[in-house]
C-alpha positions in Angstrom: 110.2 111.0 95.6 113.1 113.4 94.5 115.2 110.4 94.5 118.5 109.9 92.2 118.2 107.6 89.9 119.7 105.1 91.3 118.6 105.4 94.9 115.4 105.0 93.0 116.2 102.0 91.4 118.1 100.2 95.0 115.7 101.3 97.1 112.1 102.5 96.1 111.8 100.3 93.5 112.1 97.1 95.1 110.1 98.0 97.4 107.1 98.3 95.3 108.0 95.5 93.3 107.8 93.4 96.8 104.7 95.0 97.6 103.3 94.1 94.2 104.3 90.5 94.4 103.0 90.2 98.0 99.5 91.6 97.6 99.0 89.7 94.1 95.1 89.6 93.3 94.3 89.8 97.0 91.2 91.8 97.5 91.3 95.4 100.3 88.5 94.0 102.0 85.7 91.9 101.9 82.5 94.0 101.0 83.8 97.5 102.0 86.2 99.5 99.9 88.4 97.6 97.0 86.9 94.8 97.6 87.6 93.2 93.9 90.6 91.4 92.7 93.9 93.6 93.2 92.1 96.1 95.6 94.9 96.0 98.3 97.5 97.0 95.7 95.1 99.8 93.8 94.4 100.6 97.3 97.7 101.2 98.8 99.1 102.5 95.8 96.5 105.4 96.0 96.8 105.7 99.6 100.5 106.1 98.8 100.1 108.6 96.1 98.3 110.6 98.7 100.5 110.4 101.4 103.5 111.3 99.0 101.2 114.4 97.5 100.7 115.5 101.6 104.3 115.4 102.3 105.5 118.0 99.8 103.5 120.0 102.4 106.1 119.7 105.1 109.6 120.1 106.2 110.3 117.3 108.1 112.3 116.4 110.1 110.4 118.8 111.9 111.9 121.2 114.1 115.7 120.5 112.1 117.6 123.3 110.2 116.9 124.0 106.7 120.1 122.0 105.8 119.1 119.3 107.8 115.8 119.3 106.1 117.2 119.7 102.6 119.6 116.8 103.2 117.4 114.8 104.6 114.3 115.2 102.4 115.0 112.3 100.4 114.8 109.9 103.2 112.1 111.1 104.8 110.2 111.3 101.7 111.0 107.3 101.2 110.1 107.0 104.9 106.4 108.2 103.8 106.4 106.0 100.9 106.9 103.1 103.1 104.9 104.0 105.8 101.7 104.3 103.1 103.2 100.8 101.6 102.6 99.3 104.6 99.7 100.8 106.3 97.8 97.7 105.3 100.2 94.9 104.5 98.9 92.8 107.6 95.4 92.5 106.0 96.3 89.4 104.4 97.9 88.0 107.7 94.9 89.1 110.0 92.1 89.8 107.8 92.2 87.0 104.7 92.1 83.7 104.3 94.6 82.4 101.4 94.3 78.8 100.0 97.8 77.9 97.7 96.8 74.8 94.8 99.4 73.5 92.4 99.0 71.8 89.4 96.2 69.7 91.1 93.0 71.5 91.8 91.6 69.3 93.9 94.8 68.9 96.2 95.7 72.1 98.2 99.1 73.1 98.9 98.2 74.4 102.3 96.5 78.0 103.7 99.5 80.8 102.9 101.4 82.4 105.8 102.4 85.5 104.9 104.8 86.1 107.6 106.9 83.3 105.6 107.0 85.3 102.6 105.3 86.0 99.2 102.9 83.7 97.9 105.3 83.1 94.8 108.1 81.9 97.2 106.0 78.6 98.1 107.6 75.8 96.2 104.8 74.1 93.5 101.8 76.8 94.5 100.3 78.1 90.9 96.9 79.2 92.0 94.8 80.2 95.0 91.6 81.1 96.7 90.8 83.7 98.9 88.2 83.4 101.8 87.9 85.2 104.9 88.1 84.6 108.4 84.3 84.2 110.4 85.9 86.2 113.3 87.8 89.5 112.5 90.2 91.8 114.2 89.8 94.9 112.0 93.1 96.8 114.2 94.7 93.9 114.0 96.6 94.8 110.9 97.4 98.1 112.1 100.2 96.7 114.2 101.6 94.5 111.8 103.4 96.7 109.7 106.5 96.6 111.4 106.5 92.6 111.4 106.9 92.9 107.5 109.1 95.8 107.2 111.4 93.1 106.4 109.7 91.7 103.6 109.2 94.8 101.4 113.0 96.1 102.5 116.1 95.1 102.3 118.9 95.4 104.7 120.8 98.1 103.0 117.9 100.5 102.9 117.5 100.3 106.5 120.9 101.0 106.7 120.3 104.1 104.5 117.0 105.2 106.8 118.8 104.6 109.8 121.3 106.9 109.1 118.9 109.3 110.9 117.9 107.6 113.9 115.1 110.1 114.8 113.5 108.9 110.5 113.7 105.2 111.8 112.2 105.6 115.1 109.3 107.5 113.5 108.6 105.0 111.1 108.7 102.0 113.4 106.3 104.1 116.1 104.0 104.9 113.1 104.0 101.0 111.8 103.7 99.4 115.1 100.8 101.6 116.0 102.4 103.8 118.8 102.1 107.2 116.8 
């Protein structure tokens, strides 16, 4: 990421351990690619590999002075990072079914909603079962990115991104689908 240390550590870090915590065990899909246990993180962690092995390719911000570029590598390097984070964090919002159980197995908690937060943050839930919706919007994920930006990233790395207002309009184009 050619991060210091401890941008690293504020910012990057987090972020994947968010990512981590939020896609659990859930599975990429239901019969297509990763479609085990844990195949939306082994997923999106290659996707994000990728992406970050595709950037070194480029000077971005495109179009800016060397200086600008060399200053600003850093960010826009974490802006690719996230972008490939959350390419697919709406699939278990859109695309999955998630049934939270407590100690109980016979008494469900109540079908997760992601939007609210990571499975872990719902008071009592220990277990859960995944299912999948009959009907499925396969785009609708694409677009919801941007709604969990949030979630994965906290309020002083936005701060940090924005600091180039041309890095955060990019990303938020690219999450909510417009780019």
């Amino acid at each position: 990421l050619g991060l210091t240390r401890e941008n690293f550590e504020r910012d990057a870090l987090p972020a994947l351990h968010r990512f981590a915590e939020f896609a659990q065990l859930l599975p990429a899909s239901e019969s297509h690619h990763h479609a085990q246990p844990g195949g939306l993180l082994i997923h999106t962690l290659e996707v994000t590999s990728f992406a970050l092995t595709l950037r070194q390719g480029y000077k971005l911000p495109v179009g800016a002075a060397p200086e600008d570029q060399i200053r600003l590598a850093p960010a826009w390097t974490f802006a690719v990072m996230l972008a490939a984070l959350l390419h697919d964090v709406g699939k278990p919002v859109s695309d999955v079914l998630v049934q939270l159980f407590g100690d109980n197995p016979r008494q469900p908690l109540g079908q997760w909603q992601p939007l609210s937060g990571a499975m872990g943050q719902t008071p009592g839930a220990t277990h859960y079962l995944v299912d999948f919706p009959e009907q499925k919007n396969y785009a609708a994920h694409q677009r919801l990115g941007v709604a969990l930006l949030h979630a994965l990233v906290g309020s002083h790395t936005l701060h940090w991104l924005s600091s180039d207002p041309q890095l955060l309009a990019q990303l938020i184009a690219y999450l909510d689908g417009v780019s």
